[in-house]
Steps between C-alpha positions, in 0.01 A plus 500: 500500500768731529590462150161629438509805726841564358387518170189715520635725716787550230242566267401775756785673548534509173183667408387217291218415707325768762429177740401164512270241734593138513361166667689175400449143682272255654117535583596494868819722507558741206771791556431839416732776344418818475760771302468817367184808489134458370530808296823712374300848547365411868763261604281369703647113598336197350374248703300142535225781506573683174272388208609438201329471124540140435436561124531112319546316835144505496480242237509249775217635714281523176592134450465366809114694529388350157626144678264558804174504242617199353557317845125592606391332135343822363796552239688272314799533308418370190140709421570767175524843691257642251248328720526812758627715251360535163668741388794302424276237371620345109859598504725535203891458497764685320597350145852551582707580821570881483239536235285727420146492738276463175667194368340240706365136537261331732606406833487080545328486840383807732705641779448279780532592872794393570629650222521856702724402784700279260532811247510235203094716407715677209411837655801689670849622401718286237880555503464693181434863653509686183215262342155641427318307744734614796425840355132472539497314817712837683235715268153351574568306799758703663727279623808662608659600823192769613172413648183460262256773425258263308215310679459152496198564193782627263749302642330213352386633191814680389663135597202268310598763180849321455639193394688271704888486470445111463256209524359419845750308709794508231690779601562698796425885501572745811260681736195540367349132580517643841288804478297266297417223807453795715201641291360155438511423911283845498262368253475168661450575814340820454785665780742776426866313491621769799175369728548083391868552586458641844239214514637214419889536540617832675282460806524142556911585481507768718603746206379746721669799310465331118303785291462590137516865567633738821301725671616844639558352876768254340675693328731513762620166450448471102879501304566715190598306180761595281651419162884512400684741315786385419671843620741393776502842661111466531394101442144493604258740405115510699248346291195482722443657864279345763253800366520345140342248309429265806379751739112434339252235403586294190294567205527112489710286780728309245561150640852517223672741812286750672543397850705668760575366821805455780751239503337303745242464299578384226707236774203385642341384124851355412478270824096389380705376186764320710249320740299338167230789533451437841596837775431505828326205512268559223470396172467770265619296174530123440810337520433418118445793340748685684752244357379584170529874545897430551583299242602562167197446247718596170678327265850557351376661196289772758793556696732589221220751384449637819835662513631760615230473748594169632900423574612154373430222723203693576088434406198600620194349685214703708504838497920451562776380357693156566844458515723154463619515917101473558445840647170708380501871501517836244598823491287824503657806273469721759797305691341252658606151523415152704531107431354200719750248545275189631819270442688710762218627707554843455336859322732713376389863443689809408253822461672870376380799319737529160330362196667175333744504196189367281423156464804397551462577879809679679902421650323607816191211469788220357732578758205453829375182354884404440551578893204361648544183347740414719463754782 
């Protein structure tokens, strides 16, 4: 662990990161570490208390959700999604990979459920950026690094007006699949994502500070985010205050990253994962599905087209990705990181306020998970 603290707090004093919040270990004993300010204008210290925009490390939570409706046998993971949401009902698929969005073909099958968490629904970010459908998909769905302005109506029908990037279950495509489930658990349960959330997952965790927004009493404790320069004299520049983007209502709570929350939070739903769904003596998941939700569901072919996103030895199952020493985990934009380790026992999490390098992650993300490996 003190390689740990040594290293963030390097990053620190360098002025690469304003601060950082870490838990790493067993269910029963995890040590904290704690470096660094909340905020480079306040200086206010972080803390286990500071929350922090989890951004894609909500992928999980969205999973995990969508798993409890098919444990109580009201959803199942292989009914077409266009059963709850008709507007993406009769899909078509691009002729061509970076094509253009009128040349098109008729998808096989529909978009299942499980599609979504899986992100093999052909809706979501390819590793061509520059193609017209990535285009469209930052234009009419805004996907991108800011919150939404659409509502969940033109969500859906800006979404149901474009092809897929490939046929159901062939590919893998980024994001999107995950705002996607979210909507569809609002249709099907007729429940706004933020209220089934608190239902069904962070209340029965004790998440007692996991939000999708921050109200004026919390700012307090809410860090800034920032973005990199690359100007050594002046590395990080302030890309969102606690009075910003996530200091009000959602115009829709996106189950792809728009949860914020404290490290212990996010702990105590890593530790649900590690005890087979069960926390605190009760059962929130089966044994079964949570199994499923951390192991790999692609094939080779999917995981060579899912790069950069996804490192080499490296696939994807639930709402997370899957790597070849068995841990389950992802990474959030905003600078968040965690993995589950059930081999070892152990939840490794790593939460700061600098923006990643892209999708291929950060030095800073590589060199915690290299460290708490073997802390």
């Amino acid at each position: 662990m003190d390689r740990i603290v040594e290293m963030l707090q390097g990053q620190v004093d360098a002025g690469l990161l304003p601060g950082a919040v870490a838990m790493v270990g067993s269910v029963d004993d995890p040590e904290v570490i704690v470096v660094g300010v909340q905020d480079l204008e306040s200086r206010t210290p972080v803390s286990t208390t500071s929350l922090f925009h989890w951004d894609s490390l909500g992928k999980p939570l969205t999973a995990a959700l969508a798993l409890t409706a098919v444990a109580d046998g009201t959803r199942d993971l292989d009914s077409p999604i266009e059963r709850w949401l008709p507007e993406l009902a009769a899909p078509v698929v691009l002729g061509e990979p970076g094509g253009q969005l009128r040349h098109t073909v008729p998808a096989r099958r529909p978009v299942t459920v499980e599609d979504l968490p899986t992100l093999r629904g052909g809706l979501g970010f390819t590793s061509d950026f520059e193609s017209p459908f990535v285009t469209a998909l930052v234009d009419k769905l805004q996907e991108g690094p800011s919150p939404r302005t659409l509502t969940r109506d033109s969500f859906l029908s800006a979404a149901g007006s474009l092809p897929l990037a490939h046929q159901p279950g062939s590919g893998w495509t980024y994001n999107t699949g995950s705002t996607v489930l979210g909507l569809l658990l609002e249709r099907a349960t007729a429940t706004p994502l933020d209220e089934l959330m608190t239902e069904r997952l962070f209340d029965p965790l004790g998440m007692r500070d996991a939000r999708w927004w921050v109200q004026e009493g919390d700012a307090h404790r809410f860090t800034s985010r920032y973005g990199t320069t690359g100007d050594p004299d002046r590395p990080l520049e302030l890309v969102d205050p606690p009075t910003g983007h996530y200091s009000r209502p959602p115009a829709l709570p996106d189950g792809a990253g728009g949860v914020i929350g404290t490290v212990h939070d996010w702990f105590a739903f890593g530790a649900m994962l590690l005890g087979d769904g069960c926390y605190q003596g009760r059962q929130l998941l089966p044994v079964g599905l949570v199994q499923a939700m951390m192991t790999d569901e692609l094939t080779p072919e999917q995981r060579r087209s899912a790069k950069p996103f996804l490192a080499d030895g490296e696939g994807w199952g639930y709402g997370g990705s899957v790597r070849n020493d068995g841990t389950y985990g992802w990474t959030g934009g905003a600078g968040t990181s965690a993995r589950v380790d059930p081999l070892r026992e152990r939840v490794a999490i790593r939460f700061t306020q600098v923006a990643v390098d892209g999708p291929q992650g950060s030095p800073v993300i590589d060199a915690f998970d290299r460290l708490a490996h073997v802390a």
